[in-house]
C-alpha positions as a printed NumPy array, in Angstrom:
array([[-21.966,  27.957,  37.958],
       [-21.43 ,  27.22 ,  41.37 ],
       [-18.587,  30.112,  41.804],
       [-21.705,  32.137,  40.375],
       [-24.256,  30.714,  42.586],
       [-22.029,  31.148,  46.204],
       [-20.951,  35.095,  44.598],
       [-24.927,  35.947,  44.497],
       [-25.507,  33.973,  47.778],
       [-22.708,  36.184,  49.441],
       [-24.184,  39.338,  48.007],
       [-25.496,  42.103,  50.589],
       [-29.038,  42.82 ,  49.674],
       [-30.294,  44.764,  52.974],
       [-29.01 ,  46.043,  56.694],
       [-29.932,  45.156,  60.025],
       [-28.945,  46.152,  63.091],
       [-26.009,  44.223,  63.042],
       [-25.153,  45.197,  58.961],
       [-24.943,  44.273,  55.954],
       [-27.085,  41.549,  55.293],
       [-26.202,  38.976,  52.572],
       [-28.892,  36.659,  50.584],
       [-28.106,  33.896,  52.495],
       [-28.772,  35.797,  55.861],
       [-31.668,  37.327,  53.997],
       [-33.385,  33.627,  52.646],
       [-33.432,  32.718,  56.198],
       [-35.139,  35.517,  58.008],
       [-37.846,  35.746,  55.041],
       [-38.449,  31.932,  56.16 ],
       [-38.809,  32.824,  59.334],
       [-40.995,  35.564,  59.296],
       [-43.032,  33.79 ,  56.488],
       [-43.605,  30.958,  58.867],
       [-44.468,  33.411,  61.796],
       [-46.958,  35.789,  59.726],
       [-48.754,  33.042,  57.739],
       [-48.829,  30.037,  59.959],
       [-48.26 ,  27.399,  57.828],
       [-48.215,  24.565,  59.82 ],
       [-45.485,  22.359,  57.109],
       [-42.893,  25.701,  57.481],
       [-43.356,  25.653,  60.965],
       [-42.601,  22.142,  61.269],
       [-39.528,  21.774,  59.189],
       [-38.674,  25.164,  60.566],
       [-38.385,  23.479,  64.172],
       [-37.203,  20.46 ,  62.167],
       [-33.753,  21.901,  61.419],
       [-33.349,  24.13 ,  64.713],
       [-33.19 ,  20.713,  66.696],
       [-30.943,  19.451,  64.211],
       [-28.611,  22.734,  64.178],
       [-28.743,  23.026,  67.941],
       [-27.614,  19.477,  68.439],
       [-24.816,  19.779,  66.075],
       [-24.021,  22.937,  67.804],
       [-24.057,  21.519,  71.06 ],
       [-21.899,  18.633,  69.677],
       [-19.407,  21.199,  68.51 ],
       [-19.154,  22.98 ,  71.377],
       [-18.718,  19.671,  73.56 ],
       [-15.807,  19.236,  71.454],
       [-14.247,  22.245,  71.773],
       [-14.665,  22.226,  75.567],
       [-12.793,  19.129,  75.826],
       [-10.288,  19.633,  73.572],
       [ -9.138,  23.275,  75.748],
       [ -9.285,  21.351,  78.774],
       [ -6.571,  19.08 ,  77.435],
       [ -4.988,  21.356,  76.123],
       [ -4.558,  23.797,  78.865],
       [ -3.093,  20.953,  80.995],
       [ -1.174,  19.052,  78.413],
       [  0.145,  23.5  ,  77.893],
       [  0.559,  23.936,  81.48 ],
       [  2.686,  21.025,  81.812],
       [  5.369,  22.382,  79.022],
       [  5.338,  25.545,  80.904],
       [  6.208,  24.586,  84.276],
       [  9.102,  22.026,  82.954],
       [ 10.153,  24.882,  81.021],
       [ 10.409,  27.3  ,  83.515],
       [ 11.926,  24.726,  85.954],
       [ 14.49 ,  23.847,  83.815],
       [ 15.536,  27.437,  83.494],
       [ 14.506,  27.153,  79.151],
       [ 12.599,  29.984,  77.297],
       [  8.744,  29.461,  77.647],
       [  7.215,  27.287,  74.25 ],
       [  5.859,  29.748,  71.851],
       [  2.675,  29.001,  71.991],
       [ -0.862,  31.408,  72.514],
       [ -2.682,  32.022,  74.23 ],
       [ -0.972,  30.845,  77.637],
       [ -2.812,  28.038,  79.548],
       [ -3.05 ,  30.918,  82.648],
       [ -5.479,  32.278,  80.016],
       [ -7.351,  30.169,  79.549],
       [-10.284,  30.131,  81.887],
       [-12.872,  27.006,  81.502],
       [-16.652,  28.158,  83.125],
       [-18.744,  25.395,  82.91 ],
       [-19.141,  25.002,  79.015],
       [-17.776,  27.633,  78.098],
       [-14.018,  28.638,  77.177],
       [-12.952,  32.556,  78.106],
       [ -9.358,  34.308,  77.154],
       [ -8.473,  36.199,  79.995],
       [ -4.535,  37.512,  77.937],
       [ -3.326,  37.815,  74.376],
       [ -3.942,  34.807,  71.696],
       [ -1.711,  36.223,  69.19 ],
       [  2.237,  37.328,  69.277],
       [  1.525,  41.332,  68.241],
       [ -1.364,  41.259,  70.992],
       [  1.282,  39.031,  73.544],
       [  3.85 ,  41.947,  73.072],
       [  1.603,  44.955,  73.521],
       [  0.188,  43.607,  77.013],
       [  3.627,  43.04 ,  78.468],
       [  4.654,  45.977,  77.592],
       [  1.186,  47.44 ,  79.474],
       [  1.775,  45.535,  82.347],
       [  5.46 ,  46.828,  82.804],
       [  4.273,  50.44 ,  82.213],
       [  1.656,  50.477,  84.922],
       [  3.822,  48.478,  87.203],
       [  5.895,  51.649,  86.932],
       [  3.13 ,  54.226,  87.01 ],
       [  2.267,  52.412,  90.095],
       [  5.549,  52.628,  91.899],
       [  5.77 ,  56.106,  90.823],
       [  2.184,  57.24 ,  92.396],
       [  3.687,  55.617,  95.67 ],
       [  6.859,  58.289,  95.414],
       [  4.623,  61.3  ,  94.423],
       [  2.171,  60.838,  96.862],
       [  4.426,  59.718, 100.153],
       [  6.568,  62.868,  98.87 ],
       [  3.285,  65.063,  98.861],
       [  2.427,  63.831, 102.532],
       [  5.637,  64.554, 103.38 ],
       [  5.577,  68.2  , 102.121],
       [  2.707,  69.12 , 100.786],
       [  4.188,  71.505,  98.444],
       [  2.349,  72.377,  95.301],
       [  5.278,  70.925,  92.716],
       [  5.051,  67.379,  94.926],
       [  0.806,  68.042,  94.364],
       [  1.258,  68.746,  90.862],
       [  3.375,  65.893,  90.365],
       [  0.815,  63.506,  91.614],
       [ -1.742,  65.139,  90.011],
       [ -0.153,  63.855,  86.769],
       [  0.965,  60.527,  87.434],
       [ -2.597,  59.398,  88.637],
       [ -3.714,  60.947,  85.205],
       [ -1.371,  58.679,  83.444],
       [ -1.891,  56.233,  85.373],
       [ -5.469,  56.126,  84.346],
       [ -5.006,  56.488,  80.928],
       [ -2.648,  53.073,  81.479],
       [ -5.505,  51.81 ,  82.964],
       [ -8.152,  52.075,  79.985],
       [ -6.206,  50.25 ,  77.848],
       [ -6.402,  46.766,  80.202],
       [ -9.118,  44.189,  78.967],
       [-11.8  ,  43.804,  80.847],
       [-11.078,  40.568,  83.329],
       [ -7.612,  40.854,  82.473],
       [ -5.243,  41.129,  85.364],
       [ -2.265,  43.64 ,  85.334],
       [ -0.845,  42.145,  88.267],
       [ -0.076,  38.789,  86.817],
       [  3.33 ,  37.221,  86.295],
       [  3.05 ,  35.134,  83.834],
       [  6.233,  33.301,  82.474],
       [  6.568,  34.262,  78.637],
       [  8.967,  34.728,  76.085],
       [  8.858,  38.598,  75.738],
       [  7.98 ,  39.419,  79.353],
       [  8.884,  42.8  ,  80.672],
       [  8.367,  41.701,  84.081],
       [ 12.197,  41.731,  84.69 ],
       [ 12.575,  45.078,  83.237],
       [  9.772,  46.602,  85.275],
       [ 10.853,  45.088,  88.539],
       [ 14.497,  46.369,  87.772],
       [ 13.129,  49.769,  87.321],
       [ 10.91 ,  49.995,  89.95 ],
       [ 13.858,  49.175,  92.897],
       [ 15.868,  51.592,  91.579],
       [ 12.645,  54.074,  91.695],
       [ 12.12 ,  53.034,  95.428],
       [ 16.008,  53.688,  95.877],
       [ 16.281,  57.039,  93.838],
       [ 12.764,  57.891,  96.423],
       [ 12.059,  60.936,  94.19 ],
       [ 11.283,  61.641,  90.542],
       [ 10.422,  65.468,  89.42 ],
       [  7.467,  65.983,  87.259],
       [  9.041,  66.42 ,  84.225],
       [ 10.818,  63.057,  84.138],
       [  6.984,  61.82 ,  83.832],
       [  7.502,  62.882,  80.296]])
C-alpha cells in the first residue's frame, strides 16, 4: 500500500510552466489557491504555520551546507598545495577548492564537479590558449603584409576562436591554471612556444 500510495503521489496530473506537474506538486498549489480564493482564516493560518516551519528548516540546511564548503574548501586547498609542493599528482577530488566560490550564504561552482566535465574544460582551456596564440601570428602577419591569404587567415581563426569561446561557462575563467590531474596546461604551453617560434601558420593548418 504504501509503494501504491507514493506511485499515485508521483503521478503527473497537469503542466505548468515549469512541466509536468505531479499530485504532490498539484495537492499543494490547490491549498494554496484554496486558501487565497476563499479566505479561510484556519487554511491561512496553518498555511503560514508550515512556511515558517519549512523556511527555518531551510535556512538551517543551508547554514549547514555553508559551513561545511567553507571547511572543506580549506581543509581541500590545503591537500592541494602540499601536493603540488611536493611535486605528487593533485588528490582526485571535484570540484577543486579554486572553484569553489563562497558569496555570503551562498556556495557558487565557478569549474567542473565531475571527472567527464573536469576533462572536457581542460581540454577547452588548452584549445583556446592555442586559438589565442594563433590570432596573435595571423594578425601581426596581416599588419605586416596585409595580403589577402594573411586577411583570410585571420578571418578564420577569430571565427574559431569564437566558437571556442561559446562553449566557456558563464563566470568561468579560461585563463586559469589550476593544478589538476588531467591538465592540458603543459601541452598547450608546449605548443604555443613552438607557435611563437615557427611565427607563421598557413590557413589550412587551422583545419
Amino acid at each position: 500500500m504504501d509503494d501504491l500510495f507514493w506511485e499515485e503521489a508521483g503521478r503527473f496530473v497537469s503542466h505548468d510552466n515549469n512541466g509536468p506537474v505531479d499530485a504532490r506538486k498539484r495537492l499543494v498549489q490547490e491549498e494554496f489557491l484554496a486558501a487565497l480564493r476563499d479566505g479561510d482564516s484556519t487554511i491561512r493560518a496553518r498555511l503560514l504555520s508550515q512556511l515558517h516551519d519549512v523556511s527555518r528548516r531551510i535556512e538551517h540546511q543551508k547554514n549547514e551546507i555553508h559551513c561545511l564548503f567553507i571547511e572543506g574548501k580549506a581543509r581541500l586547498g590545503e591537500e592541494f598545495d602540499l601536493a603540488q609542493k611536493l611535486g605528487q599528482p593533485a588528490p582526485d577530488i571535484l570540484p577543486h577548492p579554486d572553484h569553489v566560490e563562497i558569496r555570503g550564504g551562498e556556495v557558487h561552482f565557478n569549474g567542473p564537479t565531475d571527472h567527464r566535465g573536469r576533462e572536457a574544460w581542460e581540454m577547452i582551456k588548452a584549445a583556446i590558449r592555442v586559438a589565442a596564440c594563433l590570432h596573435d601570428i595571423a594578425r601581426t602577419e596581416f599588419r605586416r603584409t596585409g595580403c589577402s591569404l594573411a586577411k583570410e587567415e585571420l578571418r578564420l581563426i577569430e571565427k574559431h576562436r569564437r566558437w571556442l569561446m561559446r562553449s566557456v561557462p558563464r563566470g568561468w575563467n579560461w585563463k586559469e591554471e589550476i593544478y589538476c590531474r588531467d591538465s592540458l596546461l603543459a601541452f598547450a604551453k608546449e605548443t604555443v612556444t613552438r607557435l611563437k617560434e615557427i611565427g607563421y601558420v598557413a590557413p589550412e593548418a587551422i583545419d
